[in-house]
MDAnalysis code that builds the backbone (N, CA, C; Angstrom):
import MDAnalysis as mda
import numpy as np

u = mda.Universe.empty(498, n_residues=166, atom_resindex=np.repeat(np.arange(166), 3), trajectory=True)
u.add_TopologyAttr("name", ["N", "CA", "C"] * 166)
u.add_TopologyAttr("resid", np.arange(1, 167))
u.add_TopologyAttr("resname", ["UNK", "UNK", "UNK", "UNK", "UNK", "UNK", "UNK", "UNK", "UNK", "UNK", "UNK", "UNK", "UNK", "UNK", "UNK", "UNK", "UNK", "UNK", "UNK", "UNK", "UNK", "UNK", "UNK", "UNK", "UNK", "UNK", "UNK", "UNK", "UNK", "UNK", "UNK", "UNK", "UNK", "UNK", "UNK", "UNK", "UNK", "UNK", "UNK", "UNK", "UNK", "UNK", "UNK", "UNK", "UNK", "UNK", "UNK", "UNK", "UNK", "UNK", "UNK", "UNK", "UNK", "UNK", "UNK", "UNK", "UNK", "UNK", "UNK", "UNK", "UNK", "UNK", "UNK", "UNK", "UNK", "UNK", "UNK", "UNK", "UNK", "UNK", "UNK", "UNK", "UNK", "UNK", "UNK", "UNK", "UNK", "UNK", "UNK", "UNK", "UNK", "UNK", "UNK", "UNK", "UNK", "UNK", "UNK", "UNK", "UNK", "UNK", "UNK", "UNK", "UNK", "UNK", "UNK", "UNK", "UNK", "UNK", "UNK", "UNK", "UNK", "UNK", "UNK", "UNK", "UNK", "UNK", "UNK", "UNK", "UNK", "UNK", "UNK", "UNK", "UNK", "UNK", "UNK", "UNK", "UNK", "UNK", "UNK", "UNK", "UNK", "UNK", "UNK", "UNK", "UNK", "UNK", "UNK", "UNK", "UNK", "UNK", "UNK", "UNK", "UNK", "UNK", "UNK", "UNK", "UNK", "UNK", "UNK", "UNK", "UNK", "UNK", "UNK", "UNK", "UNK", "UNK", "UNK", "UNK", "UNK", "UNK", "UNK", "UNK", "UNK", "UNK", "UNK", "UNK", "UNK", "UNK", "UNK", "UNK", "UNK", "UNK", "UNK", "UNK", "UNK", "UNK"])
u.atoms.positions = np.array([
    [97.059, 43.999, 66.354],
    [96.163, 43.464, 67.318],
    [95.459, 44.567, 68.122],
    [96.250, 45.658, 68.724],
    [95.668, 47.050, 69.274],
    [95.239, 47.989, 68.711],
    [95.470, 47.782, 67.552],
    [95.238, 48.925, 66.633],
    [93.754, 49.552, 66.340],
    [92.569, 48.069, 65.817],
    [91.233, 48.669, 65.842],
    [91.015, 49.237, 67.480],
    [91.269, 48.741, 68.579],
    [91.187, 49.583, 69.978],
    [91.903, 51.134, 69.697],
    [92.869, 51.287, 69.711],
    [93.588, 52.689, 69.589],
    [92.704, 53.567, 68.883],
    [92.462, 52.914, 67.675],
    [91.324, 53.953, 67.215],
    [89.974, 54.235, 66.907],
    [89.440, 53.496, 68.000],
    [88.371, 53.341, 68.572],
    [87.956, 54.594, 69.770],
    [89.351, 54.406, 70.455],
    [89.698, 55.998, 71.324],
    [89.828, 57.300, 70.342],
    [90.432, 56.650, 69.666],
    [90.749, 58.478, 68.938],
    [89.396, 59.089, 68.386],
    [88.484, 57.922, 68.276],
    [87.398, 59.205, 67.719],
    [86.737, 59.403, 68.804],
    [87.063, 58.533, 69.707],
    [86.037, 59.362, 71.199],
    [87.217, 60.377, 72.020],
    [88.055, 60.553, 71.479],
    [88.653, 62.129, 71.988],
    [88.157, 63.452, 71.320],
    [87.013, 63.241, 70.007],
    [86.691, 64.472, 69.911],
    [87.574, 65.753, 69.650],
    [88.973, 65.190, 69.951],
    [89.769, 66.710, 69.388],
    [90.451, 67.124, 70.882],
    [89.629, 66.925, 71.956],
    [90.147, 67.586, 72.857],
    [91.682, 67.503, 73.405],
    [92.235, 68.244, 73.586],
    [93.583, 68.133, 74.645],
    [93.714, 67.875, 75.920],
    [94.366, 67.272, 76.679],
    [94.759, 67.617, 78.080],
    [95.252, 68.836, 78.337],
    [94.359, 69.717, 79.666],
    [94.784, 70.675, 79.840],
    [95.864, 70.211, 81.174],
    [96.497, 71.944, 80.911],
    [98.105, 71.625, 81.567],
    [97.699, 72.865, 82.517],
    [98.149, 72.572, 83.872],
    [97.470, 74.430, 84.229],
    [96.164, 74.590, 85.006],
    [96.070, 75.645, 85.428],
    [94.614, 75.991, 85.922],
    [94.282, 77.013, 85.536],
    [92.871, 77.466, 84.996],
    [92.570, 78.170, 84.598],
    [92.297, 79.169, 85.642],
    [92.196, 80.614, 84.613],
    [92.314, 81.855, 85.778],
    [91.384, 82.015, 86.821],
    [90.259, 81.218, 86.751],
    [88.741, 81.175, 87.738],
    [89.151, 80.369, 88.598],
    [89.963, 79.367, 88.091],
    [90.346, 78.515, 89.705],
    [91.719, 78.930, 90.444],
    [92.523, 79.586, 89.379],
    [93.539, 81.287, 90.752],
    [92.958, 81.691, 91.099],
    [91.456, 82.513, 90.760],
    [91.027, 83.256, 91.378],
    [90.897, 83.166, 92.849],
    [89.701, 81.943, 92.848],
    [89.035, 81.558, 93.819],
    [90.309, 81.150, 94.924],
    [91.078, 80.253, 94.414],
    [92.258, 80.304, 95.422],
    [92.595, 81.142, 96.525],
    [93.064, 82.203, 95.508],
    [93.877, 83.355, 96.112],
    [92.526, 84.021, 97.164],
    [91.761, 83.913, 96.567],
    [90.334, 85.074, 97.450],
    [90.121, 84.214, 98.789],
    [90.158, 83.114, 99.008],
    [90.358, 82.025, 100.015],
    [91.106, 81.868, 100.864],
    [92.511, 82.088, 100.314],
    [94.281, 82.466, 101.212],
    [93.491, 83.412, 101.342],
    [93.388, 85.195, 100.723],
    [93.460, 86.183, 101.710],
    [92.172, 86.146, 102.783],
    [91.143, 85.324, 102.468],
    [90.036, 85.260, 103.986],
    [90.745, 84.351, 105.053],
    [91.406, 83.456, 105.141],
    [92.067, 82.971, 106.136],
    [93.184, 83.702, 106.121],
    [93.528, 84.474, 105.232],
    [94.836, 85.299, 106.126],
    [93.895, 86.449, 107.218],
    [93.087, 86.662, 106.688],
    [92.562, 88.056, 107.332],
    [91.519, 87.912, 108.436],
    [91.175, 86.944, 108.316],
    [90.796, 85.610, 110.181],
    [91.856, 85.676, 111.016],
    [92.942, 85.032, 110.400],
    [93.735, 84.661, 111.466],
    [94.379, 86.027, 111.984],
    [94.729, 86.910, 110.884],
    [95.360, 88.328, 111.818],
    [94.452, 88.973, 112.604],
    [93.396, 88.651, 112.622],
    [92.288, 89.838, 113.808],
    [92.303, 88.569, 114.948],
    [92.507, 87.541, 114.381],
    [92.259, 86.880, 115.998],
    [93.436, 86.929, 116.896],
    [94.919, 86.956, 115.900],
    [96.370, 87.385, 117.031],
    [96.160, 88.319, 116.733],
    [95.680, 89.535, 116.516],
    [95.441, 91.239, 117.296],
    [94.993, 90.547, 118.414],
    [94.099, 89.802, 118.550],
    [93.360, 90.008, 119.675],
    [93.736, 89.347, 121.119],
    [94.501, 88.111, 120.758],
    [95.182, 87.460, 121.747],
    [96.270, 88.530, 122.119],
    [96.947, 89.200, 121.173],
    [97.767, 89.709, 121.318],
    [97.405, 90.857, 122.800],
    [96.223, 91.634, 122.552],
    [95.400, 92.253, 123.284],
    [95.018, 91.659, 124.413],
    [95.261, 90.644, 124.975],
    [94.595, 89.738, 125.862],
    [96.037, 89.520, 126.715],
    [96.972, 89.267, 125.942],
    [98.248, 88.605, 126.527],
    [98.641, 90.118, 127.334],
    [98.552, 91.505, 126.407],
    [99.359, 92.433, 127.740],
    [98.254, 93.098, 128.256],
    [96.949, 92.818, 128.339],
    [96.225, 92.659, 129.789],
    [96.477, 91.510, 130.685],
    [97.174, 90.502, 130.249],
    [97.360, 89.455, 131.666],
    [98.113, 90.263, 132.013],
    [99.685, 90.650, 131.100],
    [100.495, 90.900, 131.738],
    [100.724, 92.432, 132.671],
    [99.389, 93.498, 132.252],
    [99.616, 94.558, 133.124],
    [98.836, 93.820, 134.418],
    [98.148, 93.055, 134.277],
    [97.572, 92.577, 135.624],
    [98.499, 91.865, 136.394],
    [99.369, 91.150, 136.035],
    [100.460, 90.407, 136.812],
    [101.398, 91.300, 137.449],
    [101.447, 92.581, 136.485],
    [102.388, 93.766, 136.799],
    [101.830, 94.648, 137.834],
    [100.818, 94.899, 137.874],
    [100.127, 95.580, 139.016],
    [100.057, 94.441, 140.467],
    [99.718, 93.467, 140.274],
    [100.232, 92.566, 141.205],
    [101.475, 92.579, 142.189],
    [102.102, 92.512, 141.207],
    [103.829, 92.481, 141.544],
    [103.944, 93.894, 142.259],
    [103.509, 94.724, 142.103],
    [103.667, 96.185, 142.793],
    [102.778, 96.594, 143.970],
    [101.840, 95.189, 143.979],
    [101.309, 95.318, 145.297],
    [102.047, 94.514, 146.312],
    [102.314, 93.285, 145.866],
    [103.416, 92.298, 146.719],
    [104.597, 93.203, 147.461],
    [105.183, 94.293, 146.300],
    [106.170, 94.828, 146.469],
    [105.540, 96.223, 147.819],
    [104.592, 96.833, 147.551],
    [103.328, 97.616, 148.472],
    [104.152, 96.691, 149.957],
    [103.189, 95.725, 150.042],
    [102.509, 94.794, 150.972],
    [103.866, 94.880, 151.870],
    [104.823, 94.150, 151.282],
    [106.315, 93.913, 152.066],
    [106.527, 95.166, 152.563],
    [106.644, 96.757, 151.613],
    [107.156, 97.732, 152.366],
    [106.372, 98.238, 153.547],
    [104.933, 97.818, 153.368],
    [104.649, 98.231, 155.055],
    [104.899, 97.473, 155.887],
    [104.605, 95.806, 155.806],
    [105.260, 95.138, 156.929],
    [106.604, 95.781, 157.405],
    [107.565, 96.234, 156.772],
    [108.849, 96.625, 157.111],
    [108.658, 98.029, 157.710],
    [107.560, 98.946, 157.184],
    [107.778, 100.114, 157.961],
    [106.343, 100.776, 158.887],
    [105.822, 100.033, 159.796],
    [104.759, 100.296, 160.609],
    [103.152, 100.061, 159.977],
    [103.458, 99.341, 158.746],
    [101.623, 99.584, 158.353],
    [102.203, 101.344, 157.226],
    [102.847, 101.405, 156.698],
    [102.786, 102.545, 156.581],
    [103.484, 102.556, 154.804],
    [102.820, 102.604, 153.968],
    [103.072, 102.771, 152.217],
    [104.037, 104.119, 151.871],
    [104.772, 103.342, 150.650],
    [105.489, 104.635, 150.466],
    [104.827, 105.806, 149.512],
    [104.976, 107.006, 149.963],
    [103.975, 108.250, 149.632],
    [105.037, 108.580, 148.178],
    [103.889, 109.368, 146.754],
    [104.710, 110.168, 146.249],
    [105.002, 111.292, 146.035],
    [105.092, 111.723, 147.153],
    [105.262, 113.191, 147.640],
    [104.078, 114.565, 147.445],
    [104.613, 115.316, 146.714],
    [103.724, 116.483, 146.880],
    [102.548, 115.955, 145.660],
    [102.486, 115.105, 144.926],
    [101.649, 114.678, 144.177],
    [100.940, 113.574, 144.724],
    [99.798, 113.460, 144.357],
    [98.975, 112.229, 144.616],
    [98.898, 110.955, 144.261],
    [99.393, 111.185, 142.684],
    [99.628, 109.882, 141.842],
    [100.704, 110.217, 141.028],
    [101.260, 109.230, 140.657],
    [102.541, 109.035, 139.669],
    [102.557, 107.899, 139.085],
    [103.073, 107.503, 137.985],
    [103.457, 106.834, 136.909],
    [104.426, 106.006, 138.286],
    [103.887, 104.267, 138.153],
    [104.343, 103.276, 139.015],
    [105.481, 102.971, 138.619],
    [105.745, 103.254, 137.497],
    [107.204, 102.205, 136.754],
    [108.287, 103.571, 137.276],
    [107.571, 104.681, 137.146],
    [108.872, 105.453, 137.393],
    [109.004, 106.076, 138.664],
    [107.835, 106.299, 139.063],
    [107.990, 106.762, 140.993],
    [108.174, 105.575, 141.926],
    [107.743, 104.478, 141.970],
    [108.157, 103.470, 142.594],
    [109.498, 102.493, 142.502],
    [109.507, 103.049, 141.525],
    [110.794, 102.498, 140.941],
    [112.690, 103.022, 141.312],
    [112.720, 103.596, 142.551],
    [113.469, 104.486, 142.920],
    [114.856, 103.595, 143.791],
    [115.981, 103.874, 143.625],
    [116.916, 102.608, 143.699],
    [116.351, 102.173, 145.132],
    [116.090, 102.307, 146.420],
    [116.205, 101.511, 147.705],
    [114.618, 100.986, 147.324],
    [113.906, 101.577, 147.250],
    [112.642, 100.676, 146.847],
    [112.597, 99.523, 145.681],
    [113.202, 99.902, 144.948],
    [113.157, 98.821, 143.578],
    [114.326, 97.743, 144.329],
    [115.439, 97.545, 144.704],
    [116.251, 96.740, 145.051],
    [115.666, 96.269, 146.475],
    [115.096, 96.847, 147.261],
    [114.745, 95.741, 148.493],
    [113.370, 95.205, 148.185],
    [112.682, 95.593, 147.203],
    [110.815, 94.882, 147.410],
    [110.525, 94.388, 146.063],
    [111.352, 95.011, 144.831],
    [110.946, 94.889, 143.105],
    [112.609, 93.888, 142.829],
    [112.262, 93.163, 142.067],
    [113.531, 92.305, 141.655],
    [113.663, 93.319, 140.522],
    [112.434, 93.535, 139.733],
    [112.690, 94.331, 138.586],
    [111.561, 95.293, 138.567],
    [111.393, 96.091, 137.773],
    [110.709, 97.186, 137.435],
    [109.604, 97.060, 136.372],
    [108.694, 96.340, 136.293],
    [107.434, 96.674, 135.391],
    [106.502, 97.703, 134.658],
    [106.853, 97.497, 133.477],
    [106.125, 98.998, 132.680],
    [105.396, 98.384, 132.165],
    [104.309, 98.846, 131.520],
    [103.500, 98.987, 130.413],
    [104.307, 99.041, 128.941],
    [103.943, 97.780, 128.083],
    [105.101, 97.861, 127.336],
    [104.276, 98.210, 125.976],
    [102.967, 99.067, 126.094],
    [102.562, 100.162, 125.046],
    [102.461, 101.159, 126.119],
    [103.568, 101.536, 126.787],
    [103.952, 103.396, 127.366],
    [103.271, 104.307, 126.716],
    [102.398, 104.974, 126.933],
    [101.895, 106.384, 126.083],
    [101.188, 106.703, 126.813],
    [100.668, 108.201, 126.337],
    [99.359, 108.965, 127.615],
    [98.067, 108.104, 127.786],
    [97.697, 106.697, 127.031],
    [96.600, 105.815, 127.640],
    [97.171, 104.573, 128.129],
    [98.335, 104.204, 128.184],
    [98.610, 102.914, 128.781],
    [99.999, 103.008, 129.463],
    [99.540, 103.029, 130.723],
    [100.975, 103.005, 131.590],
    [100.498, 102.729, 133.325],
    [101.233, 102.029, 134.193],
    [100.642, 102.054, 135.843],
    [100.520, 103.033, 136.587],
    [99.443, 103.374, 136.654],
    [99.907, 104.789, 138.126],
    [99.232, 104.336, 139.434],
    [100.044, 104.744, 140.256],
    [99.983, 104.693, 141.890],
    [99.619, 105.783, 142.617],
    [98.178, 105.490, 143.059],
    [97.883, 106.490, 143.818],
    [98.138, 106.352, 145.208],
    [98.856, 107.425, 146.161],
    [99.063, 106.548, 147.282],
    [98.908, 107.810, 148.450],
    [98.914, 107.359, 150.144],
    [98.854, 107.823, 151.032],
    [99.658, 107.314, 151.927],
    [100.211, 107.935, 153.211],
    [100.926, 106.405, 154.237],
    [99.751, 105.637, 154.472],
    [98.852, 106.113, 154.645],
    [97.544, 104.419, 155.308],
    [96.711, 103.510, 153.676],
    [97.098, 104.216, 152.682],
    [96.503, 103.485, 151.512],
    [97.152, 103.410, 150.205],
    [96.389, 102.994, 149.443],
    [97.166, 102.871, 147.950],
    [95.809, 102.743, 146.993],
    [95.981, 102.892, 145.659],
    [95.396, 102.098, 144.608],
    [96.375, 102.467, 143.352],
    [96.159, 101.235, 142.881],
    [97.311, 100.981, 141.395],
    [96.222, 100.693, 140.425],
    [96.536, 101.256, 138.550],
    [95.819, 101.162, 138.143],
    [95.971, 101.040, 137.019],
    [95.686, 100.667, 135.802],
    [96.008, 100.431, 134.263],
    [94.592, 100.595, 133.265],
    [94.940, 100.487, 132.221],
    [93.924, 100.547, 131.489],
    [94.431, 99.486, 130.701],
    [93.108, 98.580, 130.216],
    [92.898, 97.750, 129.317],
    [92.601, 97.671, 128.244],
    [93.505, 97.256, 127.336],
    [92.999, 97.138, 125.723],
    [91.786, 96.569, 125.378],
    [92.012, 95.172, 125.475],
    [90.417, 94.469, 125.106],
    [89.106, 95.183, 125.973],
    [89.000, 95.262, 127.186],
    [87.781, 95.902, 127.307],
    [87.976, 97.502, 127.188],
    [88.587, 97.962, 127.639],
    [89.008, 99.652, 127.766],
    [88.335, 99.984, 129.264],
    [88.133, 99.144, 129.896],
    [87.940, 99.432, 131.126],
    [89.724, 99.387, 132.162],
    [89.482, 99.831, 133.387],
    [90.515, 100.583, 134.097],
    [90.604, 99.166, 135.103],
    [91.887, 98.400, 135.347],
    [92.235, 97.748, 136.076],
    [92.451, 98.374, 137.226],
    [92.168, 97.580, 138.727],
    [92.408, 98.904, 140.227],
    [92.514, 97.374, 140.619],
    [93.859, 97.737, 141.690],
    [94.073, 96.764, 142.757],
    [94.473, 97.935, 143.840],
    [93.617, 97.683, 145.246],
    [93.371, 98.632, 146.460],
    [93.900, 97.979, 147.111],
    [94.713, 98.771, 148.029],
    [95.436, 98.668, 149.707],
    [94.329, 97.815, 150.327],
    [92.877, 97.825, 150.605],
    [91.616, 97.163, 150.961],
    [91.329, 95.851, 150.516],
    [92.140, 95.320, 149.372],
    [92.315, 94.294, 149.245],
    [90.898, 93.988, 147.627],
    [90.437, 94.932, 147.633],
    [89.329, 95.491, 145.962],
    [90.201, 95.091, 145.124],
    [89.969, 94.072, 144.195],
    [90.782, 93.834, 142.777],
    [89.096, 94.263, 141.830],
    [89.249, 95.235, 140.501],
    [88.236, 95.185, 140.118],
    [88.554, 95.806, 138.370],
    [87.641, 95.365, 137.706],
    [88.124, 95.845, 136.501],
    [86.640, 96.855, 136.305],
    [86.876, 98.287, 136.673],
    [85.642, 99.831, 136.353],
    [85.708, 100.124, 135.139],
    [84.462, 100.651, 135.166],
    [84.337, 101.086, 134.285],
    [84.260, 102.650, 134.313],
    [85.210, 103.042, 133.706],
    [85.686, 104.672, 134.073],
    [86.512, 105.169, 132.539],
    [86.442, 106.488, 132.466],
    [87.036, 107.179, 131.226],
    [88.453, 107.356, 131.678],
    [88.553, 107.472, 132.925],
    [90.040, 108.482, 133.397],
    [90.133, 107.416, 134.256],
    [91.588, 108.007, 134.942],
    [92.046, 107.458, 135.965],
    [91.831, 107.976, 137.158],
    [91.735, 107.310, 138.332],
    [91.892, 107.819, 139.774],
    [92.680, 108.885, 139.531],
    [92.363, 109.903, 140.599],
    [92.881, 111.204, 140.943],
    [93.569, 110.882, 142.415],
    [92.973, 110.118, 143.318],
    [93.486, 110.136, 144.669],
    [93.227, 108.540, 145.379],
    [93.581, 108.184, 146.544],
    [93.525, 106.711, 146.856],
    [92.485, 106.439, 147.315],
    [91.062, 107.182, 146.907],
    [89.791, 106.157, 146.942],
    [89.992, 105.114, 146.039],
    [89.144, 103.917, 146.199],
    [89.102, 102.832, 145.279],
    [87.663, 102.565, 144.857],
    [88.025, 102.795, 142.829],
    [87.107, 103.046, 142.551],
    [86.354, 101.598, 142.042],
    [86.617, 100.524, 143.059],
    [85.996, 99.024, 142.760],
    [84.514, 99.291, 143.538],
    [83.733, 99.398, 142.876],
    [82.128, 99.021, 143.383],
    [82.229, 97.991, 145.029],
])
């Protein structure tokens, strides 16, 4: 009864097979597809990534002004100096046991440390400026005793406690 149908199909198969598989033009294209969305998505977390420890040196320079702010209320209007130098590395000159335990709960670094990314404190008894450098723009974060929050545009860092916010 099926039989004239059955082979009615077989001559309109022509011979062909079912293919099993994909051919190598459609791996290709695949794979070339995965690596453009792989290689999107890694430049865009570089870049958040870049974004996240500029919040966080900005929160960190913060925190070391709070910590600023309290030690003069406590001692006449008057900031703690770092001695025969003008500026020092914040995580490690401010960071000194009676200062870090009465004003810092903890100690904030720059957590890419090297000769372009780290806090320094420039200070006087009547002033201050704290300062970082930024990845995403490469401009110089400054928060001033004057109350100047500003992101300059500068190659270097402060030398002394002018504030270099416009």
């Amino acid at each position: 009864m099926f039989a004239p149908i059955k082979n009615k199909f077989k001559i309109l198969n022509l011979g062909f097979q079912k293919q099993r598989g994909f051919t190598l033009v459609e791996l290709l294209v695949v794979i070339s597809i995965i690596g453009l969305l792989i290689s999107i998505f890694t430049a865009r977390y570089q870049t958040a990534e870049k974004q996240a420890r500029d919040t966080k040196r900005k929160s960190d320079l913060s925190q070391y002004r709070t910590a600023l702010e309290n030690y003069a209320v406590a001692h006449d209007s008057l900031y703690p100096t770092p001695g025969a130098v003008a500026c020092i590395d914040a995580a490690t000159g401010l960071c000194t046991a009676s200062f870090k335990t009465e004003y810092l709960p903890s100690c904030p670094d720059d957590s890419r440390k090297n000769e372009n990314y780290y806090y320094l404190y420039c200070a006087s008894a009547s002033g201050y400026s704290l300062s970082a450098k930024l990845e995403g723009t490469g401009k110089i974060w400054h928060i001033c005793s004057n109350g100047q929050v500003c992101a300059a545009e500068a190659t270097e860092f402060p030398t002394g406690t002018s504030c270099l916010c416009p």
